[in-house]
N, C-alpha and C positions, 0 to 999 in steps of 0.2 A: 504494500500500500504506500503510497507516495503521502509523508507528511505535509500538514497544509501549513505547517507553521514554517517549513524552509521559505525561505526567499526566495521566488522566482528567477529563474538564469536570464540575462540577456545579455547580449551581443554587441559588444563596438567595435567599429571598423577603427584598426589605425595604421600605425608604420614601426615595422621590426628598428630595435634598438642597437644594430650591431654592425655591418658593414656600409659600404654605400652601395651595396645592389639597389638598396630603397624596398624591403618585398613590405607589402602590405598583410595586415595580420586582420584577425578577426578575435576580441576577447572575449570571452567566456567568463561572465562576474554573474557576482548577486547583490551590486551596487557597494560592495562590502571589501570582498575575497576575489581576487582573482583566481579560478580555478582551472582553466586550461584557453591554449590558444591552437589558432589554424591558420593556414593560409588564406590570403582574400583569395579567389579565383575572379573578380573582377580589379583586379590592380593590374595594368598592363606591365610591372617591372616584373611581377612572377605568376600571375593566374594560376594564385592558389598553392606555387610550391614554397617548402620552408626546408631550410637546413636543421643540420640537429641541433643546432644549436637555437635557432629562431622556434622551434617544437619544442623548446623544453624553456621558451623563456617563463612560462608559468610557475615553474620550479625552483626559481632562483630570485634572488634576494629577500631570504626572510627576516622576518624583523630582529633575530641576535645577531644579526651585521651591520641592521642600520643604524645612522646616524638618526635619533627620536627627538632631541632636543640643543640647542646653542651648549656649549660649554666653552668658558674662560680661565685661561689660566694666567697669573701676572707674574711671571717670572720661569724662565729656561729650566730651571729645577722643580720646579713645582707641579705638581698635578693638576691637569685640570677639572674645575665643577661644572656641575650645571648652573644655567643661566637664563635669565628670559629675552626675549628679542630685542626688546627696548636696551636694556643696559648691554647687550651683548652687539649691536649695532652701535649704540653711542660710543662708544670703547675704540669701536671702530674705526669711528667718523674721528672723534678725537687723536686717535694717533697718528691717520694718516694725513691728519691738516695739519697738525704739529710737525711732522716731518716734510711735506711742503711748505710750509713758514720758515723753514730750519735750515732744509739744506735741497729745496725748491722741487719743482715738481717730477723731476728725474730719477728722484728719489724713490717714488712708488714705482710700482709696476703690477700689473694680470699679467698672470700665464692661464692659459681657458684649454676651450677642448672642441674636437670635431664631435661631440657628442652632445653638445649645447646645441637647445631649437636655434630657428634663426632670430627671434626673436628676446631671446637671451643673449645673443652674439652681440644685437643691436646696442641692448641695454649697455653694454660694458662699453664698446666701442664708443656710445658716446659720453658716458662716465671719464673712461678714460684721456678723451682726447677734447672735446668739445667742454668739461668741467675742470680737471686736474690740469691739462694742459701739457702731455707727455705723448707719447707714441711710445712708449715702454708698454705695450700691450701685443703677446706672442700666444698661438697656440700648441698645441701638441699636434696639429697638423704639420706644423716645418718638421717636423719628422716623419712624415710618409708623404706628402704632396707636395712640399714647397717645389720641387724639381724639375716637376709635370709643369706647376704654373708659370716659373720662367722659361719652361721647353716652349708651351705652347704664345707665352705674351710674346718672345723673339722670333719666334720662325712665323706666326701667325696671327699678332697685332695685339690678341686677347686671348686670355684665360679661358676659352671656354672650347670644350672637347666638341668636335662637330658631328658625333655620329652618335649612333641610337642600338639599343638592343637588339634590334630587328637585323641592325648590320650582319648582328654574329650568325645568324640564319641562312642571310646573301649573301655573305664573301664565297669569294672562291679560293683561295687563296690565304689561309690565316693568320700572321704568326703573332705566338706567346712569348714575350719575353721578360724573364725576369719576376715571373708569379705563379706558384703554383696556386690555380685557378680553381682547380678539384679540391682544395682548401678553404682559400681565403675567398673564394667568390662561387660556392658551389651550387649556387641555384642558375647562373649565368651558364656553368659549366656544363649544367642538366639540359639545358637551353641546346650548347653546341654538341653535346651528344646525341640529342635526339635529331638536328641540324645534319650532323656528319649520319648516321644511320639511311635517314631518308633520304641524302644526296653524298654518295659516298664517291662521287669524284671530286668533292670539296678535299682541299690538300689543307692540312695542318701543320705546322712547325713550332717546335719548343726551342728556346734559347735558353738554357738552363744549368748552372754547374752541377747540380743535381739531377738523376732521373728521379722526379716523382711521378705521383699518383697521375697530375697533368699528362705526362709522357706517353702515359698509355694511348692516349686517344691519337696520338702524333703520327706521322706520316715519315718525319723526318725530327730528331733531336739533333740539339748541337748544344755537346756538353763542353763548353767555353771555358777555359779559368778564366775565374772568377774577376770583375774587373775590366775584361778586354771586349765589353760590348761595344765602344765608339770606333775601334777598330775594325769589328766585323760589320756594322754600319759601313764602313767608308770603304771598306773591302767589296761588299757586294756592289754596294754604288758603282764602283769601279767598274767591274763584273756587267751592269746594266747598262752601264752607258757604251762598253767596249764590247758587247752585244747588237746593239740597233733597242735597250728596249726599255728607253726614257723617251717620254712624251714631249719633243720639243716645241710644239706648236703653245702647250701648256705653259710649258718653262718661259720661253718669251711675251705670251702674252700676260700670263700673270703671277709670275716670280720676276725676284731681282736677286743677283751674288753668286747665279751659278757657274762662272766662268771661274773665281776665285777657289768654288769649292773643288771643280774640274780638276784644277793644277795641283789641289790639296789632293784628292785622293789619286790621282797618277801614283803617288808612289808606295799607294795601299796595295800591292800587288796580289794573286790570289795567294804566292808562295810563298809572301812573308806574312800576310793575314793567317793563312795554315798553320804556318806556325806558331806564332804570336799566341793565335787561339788554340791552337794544341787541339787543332780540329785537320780532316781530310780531304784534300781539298775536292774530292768528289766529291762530299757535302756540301763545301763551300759553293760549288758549282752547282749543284742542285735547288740551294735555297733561293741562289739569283733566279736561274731559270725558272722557279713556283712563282716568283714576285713576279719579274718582268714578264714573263707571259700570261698570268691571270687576269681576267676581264674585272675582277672587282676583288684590293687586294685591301685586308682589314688587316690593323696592329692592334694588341693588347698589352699592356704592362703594369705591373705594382711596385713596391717597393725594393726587388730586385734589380731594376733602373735607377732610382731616386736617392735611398741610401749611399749615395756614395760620394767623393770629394769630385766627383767628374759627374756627374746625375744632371744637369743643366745639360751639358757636351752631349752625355748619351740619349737625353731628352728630342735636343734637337738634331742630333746622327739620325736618328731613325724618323723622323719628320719630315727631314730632308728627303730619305728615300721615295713620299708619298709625292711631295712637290716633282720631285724629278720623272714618276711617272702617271701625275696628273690623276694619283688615288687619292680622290679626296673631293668631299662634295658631293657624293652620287650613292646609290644604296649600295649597301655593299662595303666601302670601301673607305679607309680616311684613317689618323692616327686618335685611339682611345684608349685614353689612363683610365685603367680602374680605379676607384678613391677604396681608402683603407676604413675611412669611420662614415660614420650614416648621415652626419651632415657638413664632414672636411668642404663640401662645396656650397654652404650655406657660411661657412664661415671666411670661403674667400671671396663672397660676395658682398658682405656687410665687411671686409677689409680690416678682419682678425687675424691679419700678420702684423707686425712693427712696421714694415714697409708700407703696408694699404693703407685704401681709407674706402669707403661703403662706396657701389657703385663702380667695381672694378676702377678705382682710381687710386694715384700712387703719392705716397704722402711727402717723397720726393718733388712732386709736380705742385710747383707753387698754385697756378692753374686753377687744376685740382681742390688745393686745399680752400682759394678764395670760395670755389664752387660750395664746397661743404659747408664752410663756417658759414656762409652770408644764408643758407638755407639751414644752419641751425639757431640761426640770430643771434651767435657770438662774434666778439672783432677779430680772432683769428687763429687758426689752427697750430700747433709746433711745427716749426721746420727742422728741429732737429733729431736726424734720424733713431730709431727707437732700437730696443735692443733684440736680438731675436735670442730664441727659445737657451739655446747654447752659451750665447752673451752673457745674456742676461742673470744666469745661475754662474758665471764665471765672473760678472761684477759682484752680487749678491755675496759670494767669495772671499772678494774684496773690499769689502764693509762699504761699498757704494750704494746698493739698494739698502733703504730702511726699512724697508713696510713691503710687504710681495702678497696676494690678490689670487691665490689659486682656484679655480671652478673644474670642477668634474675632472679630472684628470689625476694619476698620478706618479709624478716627474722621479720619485722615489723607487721607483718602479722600470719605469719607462727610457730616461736619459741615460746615454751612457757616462761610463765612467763615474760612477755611481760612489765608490769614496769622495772624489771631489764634488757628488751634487749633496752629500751629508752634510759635508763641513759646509756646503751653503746654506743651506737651510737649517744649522744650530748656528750660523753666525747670523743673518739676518735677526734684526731686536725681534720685526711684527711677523708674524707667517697666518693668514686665514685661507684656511680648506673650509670652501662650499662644495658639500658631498652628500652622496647618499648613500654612501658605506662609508662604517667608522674603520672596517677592517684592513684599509689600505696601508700599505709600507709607509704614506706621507702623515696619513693620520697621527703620527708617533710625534713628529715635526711640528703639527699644529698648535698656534698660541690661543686661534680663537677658531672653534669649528662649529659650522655652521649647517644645519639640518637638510637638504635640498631633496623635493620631492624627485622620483624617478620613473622610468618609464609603467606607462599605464595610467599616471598619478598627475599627469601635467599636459596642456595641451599646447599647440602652435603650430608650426610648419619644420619641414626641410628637405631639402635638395639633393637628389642623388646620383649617381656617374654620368646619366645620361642627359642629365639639367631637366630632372622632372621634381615636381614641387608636387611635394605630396602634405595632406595635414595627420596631426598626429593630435589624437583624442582622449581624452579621462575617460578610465573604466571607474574605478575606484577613487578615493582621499588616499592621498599623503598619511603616512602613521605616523603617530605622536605631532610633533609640533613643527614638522618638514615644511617647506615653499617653496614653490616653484622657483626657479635661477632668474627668471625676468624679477620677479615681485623681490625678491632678498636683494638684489642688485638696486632697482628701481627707488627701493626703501634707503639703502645705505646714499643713497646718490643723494635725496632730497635731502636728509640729515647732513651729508659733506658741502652742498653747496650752501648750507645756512653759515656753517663757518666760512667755509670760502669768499663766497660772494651773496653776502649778508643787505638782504632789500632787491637783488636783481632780479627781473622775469625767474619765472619756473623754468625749469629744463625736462623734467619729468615729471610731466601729467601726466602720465599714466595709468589705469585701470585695469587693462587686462592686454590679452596679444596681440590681441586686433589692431589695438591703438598703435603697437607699438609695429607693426608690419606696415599699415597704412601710411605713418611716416616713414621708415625708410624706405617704401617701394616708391617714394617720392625722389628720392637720389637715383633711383635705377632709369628713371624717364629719360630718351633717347641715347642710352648707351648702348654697349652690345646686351646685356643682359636686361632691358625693358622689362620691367612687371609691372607697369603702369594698370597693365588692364583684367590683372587677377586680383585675387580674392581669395579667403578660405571660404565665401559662402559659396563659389564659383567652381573650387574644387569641391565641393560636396556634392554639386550640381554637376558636373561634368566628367568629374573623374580626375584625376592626378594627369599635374602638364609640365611641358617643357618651355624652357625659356628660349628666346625672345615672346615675350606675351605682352605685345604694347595693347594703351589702348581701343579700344575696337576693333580686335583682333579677337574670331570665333572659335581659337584652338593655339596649339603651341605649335612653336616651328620642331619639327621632328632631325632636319638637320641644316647642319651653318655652310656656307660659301660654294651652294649650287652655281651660285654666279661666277665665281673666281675670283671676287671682292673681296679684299680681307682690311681688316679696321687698323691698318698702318698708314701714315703720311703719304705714302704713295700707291696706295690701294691693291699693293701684289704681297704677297708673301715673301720669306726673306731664307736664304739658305745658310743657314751657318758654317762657317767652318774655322774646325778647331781639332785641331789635332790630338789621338792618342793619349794622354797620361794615364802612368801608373797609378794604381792605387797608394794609398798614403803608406802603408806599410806590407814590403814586397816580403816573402821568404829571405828569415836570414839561417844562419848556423844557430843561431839560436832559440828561434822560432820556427821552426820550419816546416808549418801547418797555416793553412788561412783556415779561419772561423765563420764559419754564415749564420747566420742566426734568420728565424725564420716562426712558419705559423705550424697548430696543430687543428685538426680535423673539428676538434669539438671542444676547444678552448678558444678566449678572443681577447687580446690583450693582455693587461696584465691581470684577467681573474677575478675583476671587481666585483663582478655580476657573476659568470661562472666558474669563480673559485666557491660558490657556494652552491651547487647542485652536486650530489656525489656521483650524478648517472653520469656526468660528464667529464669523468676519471676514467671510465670503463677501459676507452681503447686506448690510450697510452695514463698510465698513471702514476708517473712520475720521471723527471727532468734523467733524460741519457742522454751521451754524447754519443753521437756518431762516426766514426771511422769507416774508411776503405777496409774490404780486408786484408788487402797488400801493408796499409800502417798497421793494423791489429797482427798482424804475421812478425814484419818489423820489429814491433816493440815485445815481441812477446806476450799481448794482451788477448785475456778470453773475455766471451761475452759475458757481462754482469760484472766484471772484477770492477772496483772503485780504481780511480785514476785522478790527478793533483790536475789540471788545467792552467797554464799562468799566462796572461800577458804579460804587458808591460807597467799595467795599470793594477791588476788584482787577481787573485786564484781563486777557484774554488774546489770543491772532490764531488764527482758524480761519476756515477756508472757508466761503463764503456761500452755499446753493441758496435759491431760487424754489420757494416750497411755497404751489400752491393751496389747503390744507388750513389753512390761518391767514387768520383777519383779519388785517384793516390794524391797527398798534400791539401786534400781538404777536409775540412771538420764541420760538423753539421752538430747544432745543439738550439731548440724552439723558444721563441723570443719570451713566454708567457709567464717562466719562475721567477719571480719578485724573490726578495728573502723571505717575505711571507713562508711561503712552502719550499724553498731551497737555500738554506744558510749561506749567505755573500748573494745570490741570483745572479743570472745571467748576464746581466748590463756592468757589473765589476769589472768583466772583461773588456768589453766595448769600448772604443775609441771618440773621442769626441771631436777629433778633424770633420770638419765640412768644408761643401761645395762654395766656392767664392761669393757664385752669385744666389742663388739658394739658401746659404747658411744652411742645409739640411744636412745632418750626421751622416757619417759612413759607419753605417750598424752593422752592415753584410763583410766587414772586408777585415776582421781585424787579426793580427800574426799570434800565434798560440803556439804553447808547446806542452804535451801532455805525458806525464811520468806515473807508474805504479803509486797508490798511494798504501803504505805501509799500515792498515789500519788493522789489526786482527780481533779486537774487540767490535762482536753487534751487535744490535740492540734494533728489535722488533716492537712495534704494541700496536693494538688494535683497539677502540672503544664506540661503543653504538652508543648514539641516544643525541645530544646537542653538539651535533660538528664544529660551532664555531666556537662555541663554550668554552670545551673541551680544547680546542685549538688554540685560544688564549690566554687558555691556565697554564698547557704546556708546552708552546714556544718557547718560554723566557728559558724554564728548567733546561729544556734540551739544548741550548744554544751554546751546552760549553761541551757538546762531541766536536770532534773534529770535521764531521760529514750530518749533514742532516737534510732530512726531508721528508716532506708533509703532503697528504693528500687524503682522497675523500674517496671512499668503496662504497656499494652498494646501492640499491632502489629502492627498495620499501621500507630497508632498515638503513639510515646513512651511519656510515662511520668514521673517524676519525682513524688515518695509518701514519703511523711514524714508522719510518727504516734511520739510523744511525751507524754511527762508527765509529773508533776513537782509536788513539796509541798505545790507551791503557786502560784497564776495567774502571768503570765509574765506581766512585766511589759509595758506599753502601746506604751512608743519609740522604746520597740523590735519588739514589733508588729506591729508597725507602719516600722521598716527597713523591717521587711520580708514581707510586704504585699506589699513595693514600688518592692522588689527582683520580687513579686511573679506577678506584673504588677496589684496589684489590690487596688492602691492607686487613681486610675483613668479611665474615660474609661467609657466602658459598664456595669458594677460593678452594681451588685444589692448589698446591703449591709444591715445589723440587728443586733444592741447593744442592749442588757438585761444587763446594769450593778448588775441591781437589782439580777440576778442568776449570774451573772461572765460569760453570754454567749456572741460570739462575731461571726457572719457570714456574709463570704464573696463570692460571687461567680460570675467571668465573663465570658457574655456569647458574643459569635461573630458570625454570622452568624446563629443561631438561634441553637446554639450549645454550652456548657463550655467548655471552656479552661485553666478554673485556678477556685480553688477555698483555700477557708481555714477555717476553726472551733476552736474556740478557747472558753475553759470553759468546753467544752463536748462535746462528738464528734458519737453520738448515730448514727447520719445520712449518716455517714463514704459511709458503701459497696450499700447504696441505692443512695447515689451520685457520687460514683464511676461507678453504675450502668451505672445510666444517661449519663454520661459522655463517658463511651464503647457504649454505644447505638448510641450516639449520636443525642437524643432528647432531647427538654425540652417544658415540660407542666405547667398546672395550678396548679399541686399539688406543683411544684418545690416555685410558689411564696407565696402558703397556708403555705408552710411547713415553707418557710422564715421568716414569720410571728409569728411563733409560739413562745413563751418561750423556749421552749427547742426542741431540733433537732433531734428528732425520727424521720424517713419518715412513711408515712401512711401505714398502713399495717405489720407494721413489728414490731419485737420484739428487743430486745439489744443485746441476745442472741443469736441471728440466725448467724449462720459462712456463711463468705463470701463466693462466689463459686469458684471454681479454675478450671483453666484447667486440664486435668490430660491428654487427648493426645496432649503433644507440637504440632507434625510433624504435626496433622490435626484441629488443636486448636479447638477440641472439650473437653466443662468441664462436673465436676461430675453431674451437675444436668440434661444436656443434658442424659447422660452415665445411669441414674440413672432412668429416666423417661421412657427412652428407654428398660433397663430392667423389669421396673414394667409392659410394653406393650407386657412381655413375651421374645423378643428377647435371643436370645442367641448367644458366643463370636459372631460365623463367621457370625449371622446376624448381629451385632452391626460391626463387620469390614466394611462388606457390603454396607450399610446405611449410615452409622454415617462418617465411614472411618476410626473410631480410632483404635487404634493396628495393622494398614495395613501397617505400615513402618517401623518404627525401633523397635516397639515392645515392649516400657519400660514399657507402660504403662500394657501390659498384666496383671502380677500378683493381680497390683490393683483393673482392670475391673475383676478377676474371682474372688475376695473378695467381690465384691460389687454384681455381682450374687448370693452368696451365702447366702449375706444378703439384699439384696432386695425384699420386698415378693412381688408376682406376683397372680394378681388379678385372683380368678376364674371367 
């Protein structure tokens, strides 16, 4: 019987919280609880599909993560309290008008985030610049777009990518470079899979130092070191023009520079391209001939272009290729960045870099800036340039910034070289995080943090890869005393400008989004990005659109420069040329490994949001390096053995596997462990050189060298019940092993897993605090000391079930007690095994890799997937059956890898 006292379910349409595909979601509330989400199937950016990570945003962030309430603390040592908005605002306002009074408006600084509406972007953008009087305002987009947007403002007038989803349909011709796509953009990817199926003389190409998952679908790979993309750019170029198979009719009528870049790639030849790129040069000649002779030739790229000190260069190398064969403009065919966050392109519209200003205009351009101020009715905007993202935390450093402004993002996490972003962030006096988890690495840094409502909980607009404007909707309230980033912004601004400019006009009247889109789509009027003539009530009424949408315009432009008009002084596009540079840090004797860092399947960032779901541990769950297995031969390393990692800058110790998807001299380890979940995190190692004109990081390229790490003490536990809780109480304890890490098992029951390591048995009152943490100082507790080996086990059982265990000395019994524990049985072997000396489970080897899920959506794992093929199955029986790869599909390329090597019994 269905009770009558539940709350009715209903349904809000809005926009996934997590890449820039933009997919439109559907939520599933009771005005209260968010309880499950789906794909729109009327959103043209995915009709209905969702990654797993978009299908399980219902799962993640629950309330012992978030940030409930303001807290203050007045001093670096002290703890911070709770607080109410008013005194925790005025605090605010107060310190940072005091430190613009003191030592002037340069002083402050926002660092924001591509995951702010655009309408929160606004807020800040004119806080910052139109009130305080700085361009010290940077986001966490200069670290995956900035590159893309000086690729595209040099070679093509403007910031804006001219082509459309549909392209990846039409091309004939496609190449990936520098993303894996079956990752980081996997409903896109579902797009060209079913694209490449039904028109399978579509050609594909990956540029990749890596074979991933992307690869499979490829026609042709070119596994590049790492670095030499502007080279294989100016290589093929070469190749097309010394062919017959550049479009010259294009080139003179509407480009300029290409005689210059002509002379430049002469001496790109295909024999030293070959080598350079440590490629063949039948490939090299195959990729020219897929381009130059494809009737309509599409680019894709992410952060694999952009992260780098040459990312601008490689931006516009491969842009160039488009102009030179007149791909560009037409279905099918043009250069397209993928964006890394769900509204990086809403935030370089409203001019949330230190360079911008709202309106694709540059704060550079005096012009510009009169444009701005005289339509915010202030006398005048900063001319002097602002700091970006890298700078900024490197003045901050240097006791220049006083007061730093952080929203949704976290730089703790994120930035490289992450010793030096500490010591910024405990030397800065002020630090405010507006967030909506308290559990972030930056969290720790804050002096005053600030509650911010989160997705589901807040509405407005944003912009995604293909310049489509979609709105995003309230299912439910904000918990506890959270607000929206437009309102807590909005609020601190009125309270700064009373000190500031005390009796002058308002600056923000503000009431809600509306207001605050309505003015700034007033700066967009006749530029290249026009939104004069949209609307959120317009997209509710129409459907989600693309920009240029001037006024009295019935739809959005779908793609830019049909004409061959592009928005430069001289109305042709522009070919750059710039020669080859190395990456900042080549192979030495001492390093003699490059580092990529990169994304996982069913994690997005640094874990804010899904470091709190445990189903999204399933398929990889927890931080390993990757190796060639020619370096793992090399060094003498087996799979699972712990190994030291060192830059230049920081080490850490994580486990080592065997990836045939690497050349030799490269290392592959996933950009998403904060220290949160991995002691030091992956950004310790990262370099913080950037691109000239970009200022964007070189996060992909940094020299590493990897040695055994000596640790023979380890140390296992497992605990159900509050993940975060739990994970809070026992960070601080574990943080004096030498190796550590953290992560999250199971679905119906989540649980907290630590693995560790150390040089020497911990000592026995540590063990004794984490065993009272772990509730198994008492109780149901089966327990077993071998002092004589250093072994030490613990495990409580309730209801004829475990719910907590821990190993210490050795921890051989790990994934057959983790077993147990998913199962949710316990037998006689459980207290044989107890018994023993040492903690092998029966049957098993030390060797044997745990199993993992590999389809999220249908939480089927490999050895289900893998049993199932040895029974002969094939995909669309294993959909059928099994159910896996019947929904979002990520896991496809895996399953047809493991076909391929599964041998199947006559």
């Amino acid at each position: 019987m269905t009770d009558l006292n539940l709350p009715a379910l209903q349904t809000t349409a809005s926009t996934c919280c997590y890449c820039g595909v933009g997919c439109g979601v559907l939520i599933e509330h009771d005005g209260t609880r968010i309880h499950g989400v789906s794909g729109d199937p009327q959103h043209p950016a995915n009709f209905g599909r969702l990654c797993s990570k978009g299908s399980s945003l219902h799962l993640t962030g629950d309330l012992s993560s978030r940030a409930l309430q303001p807290e203050l603390r007045l001093g670096k040592q002290l703890p911070r309290t709770a607080t109410d908005w008013d005194t925790a605002l005025e605090h605010a306002a107060e310190v940072f008008a005091h430190s613009i009074a003191e030592h002037g408006p340069d002083s402050v600084a926002f660092y924001i985030s591509g995951q702010l509406l655009t309408e929160d972007y606004y807020a800040f953008n004119k806080l910052a610049r139109a009130l305080i009087g700085t361009n010290n305002i940077d986001s966490n987009s200069r670290l995956c777009m900035s590159s893309a947007v000086v690729g595209y403002k040099r070679s093509l007038g403007a910031d804006a990518p001219p082509c459309n989803y549909e392209d990846i349909e039409l091309a004939d011709t496609l190449l990936i470079v520098g993303s894996n796509m079956a990752y980081a953009h996997p409903v896109l990817f579902r797009r060209l899979e079913a694209a490449k199926s039904q028109r399978p003389d579509m050609k594909i190409i990956v540029v990749d130092p890596r074979r991933t998952d992307t690869c499979e679908l490829a026609d042709l790979h070119l596994a590049i070191q790492g670095g030499t993309d502007v080279a294989l750019f100016h290589g093929l170029l070469h190749l097309l023009i010394g062919n017959g198979w550049t479009d010259r009719r294009y080139i003179d009528e509407h480009t300029e520079g290409f005689a210059e870049l002509q002379e430049l790639v002469s001496d790109y030849t295909p024999e030293y391209v070959a080598q350079l790129c440590d490629i063949s040069l039948d490939d090299l000649h195959s990729c020219a001939r897929l381009i130059g002779e494809a009737p309509a030739f599409l680019s894709l790229w992410c952060m694999g272009l952009n992260q780098s000190t040459a990312g601008s260069a490689k931006n516009s190398a491969l842009i160039n290729l488009h102009l030179a064969t007149g791909q560009i403009g037409r279905p099918g065919a043009g250069p397209f960045s993928l964006t890394g966050q769900p509204n990086a392109m809403g935030g370089r519209e409203t001019g949330s870099l230190s360079n911008l200003l709202p309106g694709h205009r540059e704060a550079g351009n005096a012009e510009h800036r009169r444009e701005v101020a005289e339509y915010w009715q202030v006398d005048a905007l900063p001319a002097t340039p602002g700091l970006s993202a890298i700078e900024l935390f490197e003045q901050m450093r240097n006791g220049k910034i006083k007061a730093l402004w952080i929203a949704c993002t976290n730089p703790a996490q994120s930035l490289p070289d992450q010793t030096a972003v500490a010591e910024a962030l405990n030397t800065c006096p002020f630090v405010v995080l507006q967030e909506a988890f308290r559990t972030t690495e930056t969290a720790k840094h804050a002096d005053l943090m600030l509650p911010a409502a989160s997705w589901g909980e807040k509405e407005g607009t944003v912009t995604n890869s293909e310049r489509r404007l979609s709105n995003v909707r309230k299912a439910v309230p904000a918990p506890g005393q959270a607000r929206p980033d437009w309102a807590i912004t909005v609020d601190f601004a009125r309270r700064l400008q009373a000190r500031l400019r005390p009796g002058s006009a308002p600056l923000f009247e503000f009431t809600d989004p509306q207001g605050l889109f309505d003015e700034y789509k007033g700066l967009t009027q006749g530029r290249d990005l026009d939104l004069s003539g949209l609307d959120r009530a317009l997209i509710d009424r129409l459907g989600p659109q693309q920009w240029p949408f001037p006024q009295g315009a019935g739809s959005g432009t779908p793609r830019l420069y049909t004409d061959g008009r592009f928005p430069t002084d001289s109305g042709r596009a522009r070919f750059i040329s710039e020669a080859y540079r190395a990456p900042k840090e080549t192979r030495d004797a001492r390093f003699a490994l490059t580092l990529n860092t990169g994304r996982l399947r069913d994690h997005w960032h640094g874990m804010s949001r899904t470091g709190t779901a445990a189903r999204l541990f399933g398929h990889v769950s927890e931080a390993r390096l990757s190796l060639s297995p020619a370096d793992m031969q090399h060094q003498r390393l087996e799979d699972g053995e712990l190994v030291q990692v060192h830059s230049r800058r920081g080490s850490l110790v994580v486990p080592v596997v065997s990836d045939d998807s690497l050349r030799p001299g490269h290392a592959y380890l996933p950009m998403h462990w904060g220290d949160r979940f991995l002691k030091g995190g992956v950004n310790c190692l990262t370099l913080s050189a950037f691109d000239p004109l970009s200022r964007q990081p070189e996060l992909k390229h940094a020299g590493v060298r990897v040695e055994k790490a000596h640790l023979p003490w380890h140390f296992f536990a497992l605990i159900e019940g509050d993940v975060q809780q739990h994970l809070e109480a026992l960070r601080p304890l574990c943080e004096a092993f030498d190796y550590l890490s953290l992560g999250l098992t199971g679905r119906e029951r989540p649980a907290l897993v630590i693995r560790a390591a150390h040089a020497n048995a911990a000592a026995a009152e540590l063990l004794a605090q984490i065993d009272r943490l772990l509730g198994l100082d008492q109780g149901p507790v089966m327990a077993y000391d071998d002092p004589a080996h250093g072994v030490g086990k613990r495990v409580r059982i309730e209801a004829q079930r475990i719910t907590a265990l821990r190993l210490a000395g050795e921890t051989l019994a790990q994934d057959w007690l983790q077993g147990l524990w998913l199962e949710g049985r316990v037998d006689d072997s459980l207290r044989r095994w107890l018994l023993a000396p040492l903690s092998r489970e029966p049957g098993r080897t030390a060797s044997q890799a745990r199993d993992r899920i590999l389809c999220n959506c249908k939480n089927v794992s490999q050895s289900a997937i893998e049993a199932a093929i040895g029974r002969g199955l094939d995909l669309a029986e294993l959909k059928n059956q099994l159910g896996c790869a019947s929904q979002c599909g990520s896991c496809v390329p895996e399953i047809k890898r493991l076909i391929n090597l599964v041998a199947v019994p006559e």
